[in-house]
N, C-alpha and C positions, 0 to 999 in steps of 0.2 A: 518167702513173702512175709513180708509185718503185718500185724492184724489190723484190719480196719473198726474201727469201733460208732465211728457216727459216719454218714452218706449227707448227699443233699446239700452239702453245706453249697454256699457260694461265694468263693475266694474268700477262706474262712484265713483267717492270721490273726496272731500273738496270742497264742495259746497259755491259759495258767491253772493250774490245779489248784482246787478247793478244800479245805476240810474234810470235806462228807466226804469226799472219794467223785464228785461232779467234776467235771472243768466248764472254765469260760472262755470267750474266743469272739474276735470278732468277727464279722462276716462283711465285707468290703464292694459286694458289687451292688447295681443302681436300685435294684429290687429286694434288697433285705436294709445294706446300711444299719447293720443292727450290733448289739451286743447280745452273744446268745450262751445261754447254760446248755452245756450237754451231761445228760442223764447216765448214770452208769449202765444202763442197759441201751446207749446211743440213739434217744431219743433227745429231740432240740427242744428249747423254749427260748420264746424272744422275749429277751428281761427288758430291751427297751431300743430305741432307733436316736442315739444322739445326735443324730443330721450329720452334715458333712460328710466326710469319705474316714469311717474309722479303720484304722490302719494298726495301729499301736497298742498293746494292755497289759498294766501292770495292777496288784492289788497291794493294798496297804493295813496295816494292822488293825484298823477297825473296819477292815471285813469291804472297805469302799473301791470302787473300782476307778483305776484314772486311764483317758481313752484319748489316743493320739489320735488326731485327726474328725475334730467335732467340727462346728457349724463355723465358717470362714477359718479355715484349717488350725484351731484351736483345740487347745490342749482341755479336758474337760475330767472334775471330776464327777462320779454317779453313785451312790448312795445303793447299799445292798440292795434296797425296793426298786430302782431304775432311776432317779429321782437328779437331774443336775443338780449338785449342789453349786458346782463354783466352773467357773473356764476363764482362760489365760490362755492369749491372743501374743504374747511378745513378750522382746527386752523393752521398756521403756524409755523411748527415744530414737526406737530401732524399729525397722520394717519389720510387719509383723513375719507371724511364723507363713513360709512353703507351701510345703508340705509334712505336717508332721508323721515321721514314722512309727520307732520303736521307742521302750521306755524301760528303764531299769532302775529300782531303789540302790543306794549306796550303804556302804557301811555308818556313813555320817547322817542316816536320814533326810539328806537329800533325794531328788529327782532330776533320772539323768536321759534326755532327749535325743535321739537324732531327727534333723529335719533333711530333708533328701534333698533338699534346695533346688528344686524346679516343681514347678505351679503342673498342678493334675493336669489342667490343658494342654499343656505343652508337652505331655509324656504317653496321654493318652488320645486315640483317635477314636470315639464312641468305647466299645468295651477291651481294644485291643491296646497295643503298645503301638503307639506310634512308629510307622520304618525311619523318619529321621531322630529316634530317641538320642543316638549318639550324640549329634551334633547341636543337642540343644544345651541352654545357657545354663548350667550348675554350680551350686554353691553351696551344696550342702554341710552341713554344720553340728555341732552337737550343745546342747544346751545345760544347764546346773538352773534346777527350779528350786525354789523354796517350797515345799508345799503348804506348811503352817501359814505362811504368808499371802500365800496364791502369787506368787512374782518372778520371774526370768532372773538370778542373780546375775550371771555374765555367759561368755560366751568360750569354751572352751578350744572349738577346732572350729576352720573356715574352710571353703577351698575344696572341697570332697566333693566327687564325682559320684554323687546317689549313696550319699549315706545313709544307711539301712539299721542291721542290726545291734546292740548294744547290748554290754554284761561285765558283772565284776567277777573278777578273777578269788580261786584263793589269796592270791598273793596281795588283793588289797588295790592290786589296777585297775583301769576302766580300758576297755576292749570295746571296738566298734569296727564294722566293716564296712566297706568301700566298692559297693557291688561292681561298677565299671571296669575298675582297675582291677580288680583280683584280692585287692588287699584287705588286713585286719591290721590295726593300728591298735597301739597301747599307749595308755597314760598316766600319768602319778597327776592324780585331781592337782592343779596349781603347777603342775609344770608341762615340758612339752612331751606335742608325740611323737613315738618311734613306731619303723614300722617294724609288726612281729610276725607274721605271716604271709607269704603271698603265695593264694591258693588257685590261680590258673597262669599258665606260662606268656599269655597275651592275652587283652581284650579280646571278647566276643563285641564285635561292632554292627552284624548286620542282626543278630538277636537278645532280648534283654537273657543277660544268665551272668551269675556269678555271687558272690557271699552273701549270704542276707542274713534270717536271724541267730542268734547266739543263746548259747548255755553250756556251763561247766560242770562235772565231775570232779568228786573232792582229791584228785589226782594228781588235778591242775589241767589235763586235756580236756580240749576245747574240743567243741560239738558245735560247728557251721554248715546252715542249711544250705546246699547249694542247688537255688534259684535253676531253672532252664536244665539242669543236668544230672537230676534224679538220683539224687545222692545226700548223702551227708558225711561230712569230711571232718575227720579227723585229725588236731591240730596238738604237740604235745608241750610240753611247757618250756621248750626250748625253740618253737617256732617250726619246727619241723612237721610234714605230713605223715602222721603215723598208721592213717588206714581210711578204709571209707565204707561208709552203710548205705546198699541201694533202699530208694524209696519207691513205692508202688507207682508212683507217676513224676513225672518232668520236672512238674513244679514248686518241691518243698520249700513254702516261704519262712516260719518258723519254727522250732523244738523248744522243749521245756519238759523237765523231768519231776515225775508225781512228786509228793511229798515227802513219801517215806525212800526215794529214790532211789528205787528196782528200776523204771518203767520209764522213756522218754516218748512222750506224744509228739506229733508233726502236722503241721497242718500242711495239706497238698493240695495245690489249686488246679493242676488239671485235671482231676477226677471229681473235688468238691470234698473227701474225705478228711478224717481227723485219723491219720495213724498210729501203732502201738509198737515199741519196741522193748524188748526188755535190754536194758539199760546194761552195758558193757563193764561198769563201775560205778556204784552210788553215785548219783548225782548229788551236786552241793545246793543245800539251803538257799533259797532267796532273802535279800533281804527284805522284812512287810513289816517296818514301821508305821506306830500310830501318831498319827495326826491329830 
């Protein structure tokens, strides 16, 4: 069994570790819609409620927090204190954003986006997954933000059936999953993508499960939460599945490994917990440029 360290959450996702040894995480159902700090002794605090459905969190070198899925599915950033400072709605010229999901800094200090490409209504049926999720209109997408700027620079992939998780690789790629289909796609920023993994033998079509978030080990194996199937899967730098870690419940939607990267955390949405694992190999550094 992995340790459980904080309870109560409610469909807590995009877990990231802090300094002090705290994490932050957002919490995604109708009744928190929060950004919340958890205490090392797994006690919660609501640092603040960005509106919309937050979904997505990455921090950046001044300590500020940027949160996929703010108020009309915007990208927002929030200020140690809780504080909007800035949100970004789209490319310019372009429909705005989905749904936004996850978020990853780059080696370039950019900001890098997936948007799942179907509107929260059309996926959800009050607090559940809609039964026709399959068959609804997907476009999901991955984005290159400026963040100095506040601006959408371009648009990197189209076409993706519930683009979910996102991460850079040692090797300097950008990695994203593909919950529907099974797959993790890679990319060299400015050129196209190939696909590097695919982690279920078919679609799940009559329930949502498949790849969601990402995080790497300085290895190069990759660490994909897999959604609906209570697990995390193990991906090695050759695209192969090298192993798998069960999670206390169903629904692990992201990981991400402490700082000093012994420990990978989880967030799991059928229980409400934030889980603890000790880390099979040093995890790799995030990047948290300042802004």
């Amino acid at each position: 069994m992995n340790e459980t360290i904080a309870t109560g959450l409610r469909l807590p996702e995009g877990p990231v570790a802090l300094a002090d040894g705290r994490f932050a995480l957002v919490e995604m159902d109708d009744s928190r819609r929060s950004l919340t700090l958890i205490a090392t002794d797994g006690s919660r605090r609501e640092l603040c409620r960005p509106g919309g459905r937050p979904t997505g969190l990455a921090l950046d070198g001044d300590g500020c927090f940027w949160v996929a899925g703010g108020p009309d599915n915007s990208l927002v950033r929030i200020s140690p204190e809780g504080r909007t400072m800035e949100v970004i709605e789209g490319l310019e010229g372009q429909p705005p954003f989905l749904y936004p999901n996850d978020l990853a800094f780059g080696p370039d200090g950019l900001l890098y986006m997936t948007d799942t490409g179907v509107r929260v209504t059309d996926l959800f049926g009050g607090a559940d997954i809609s039964p026709d999720f399959f068959r609804a209109s997907y476009n999901g997408r991955v984005y290159q933000i400026d963040p100095l700027e506040g601006r959408v620079l371009r648009t990197l992939a189209t076409g993706l059936l519930f683009a979910n998780g996102i991460a850079f690789g040692p090797d300097g790629l950008l990695y994203y999953s593909e919950t529907l289909t099974g797959r993790i796609y890679r990319q060299i920023l400015g050129g196209k993508q190939e696909l590097f993994a695919q982690t279920m033998p078919a679609p799940a079509v009559d329930h949502l499960s498949g790849p969601a978030g990402l995080a790497f080990d300085r290895s190069g194996v990759l660490y994909c939460a897999m959604y609906g199937q209570g697990e995390i899967c193990l991906v090695d730098p050759k695209g192969k599945i090298a192993g798998h870690i069960r999670t206390n419940g169903a629904k692990p939607g992201n990981i991400a490994f402490t700082l000093d990267g012994k420990y990978a955390v989880i967030t799991e949405q059928e229980h409400g917990v934030l889980e603890r694992i000790a880390a099979p190999r040093l995890g790799l550094p995030l990047f948290m440029p300042s802004v």
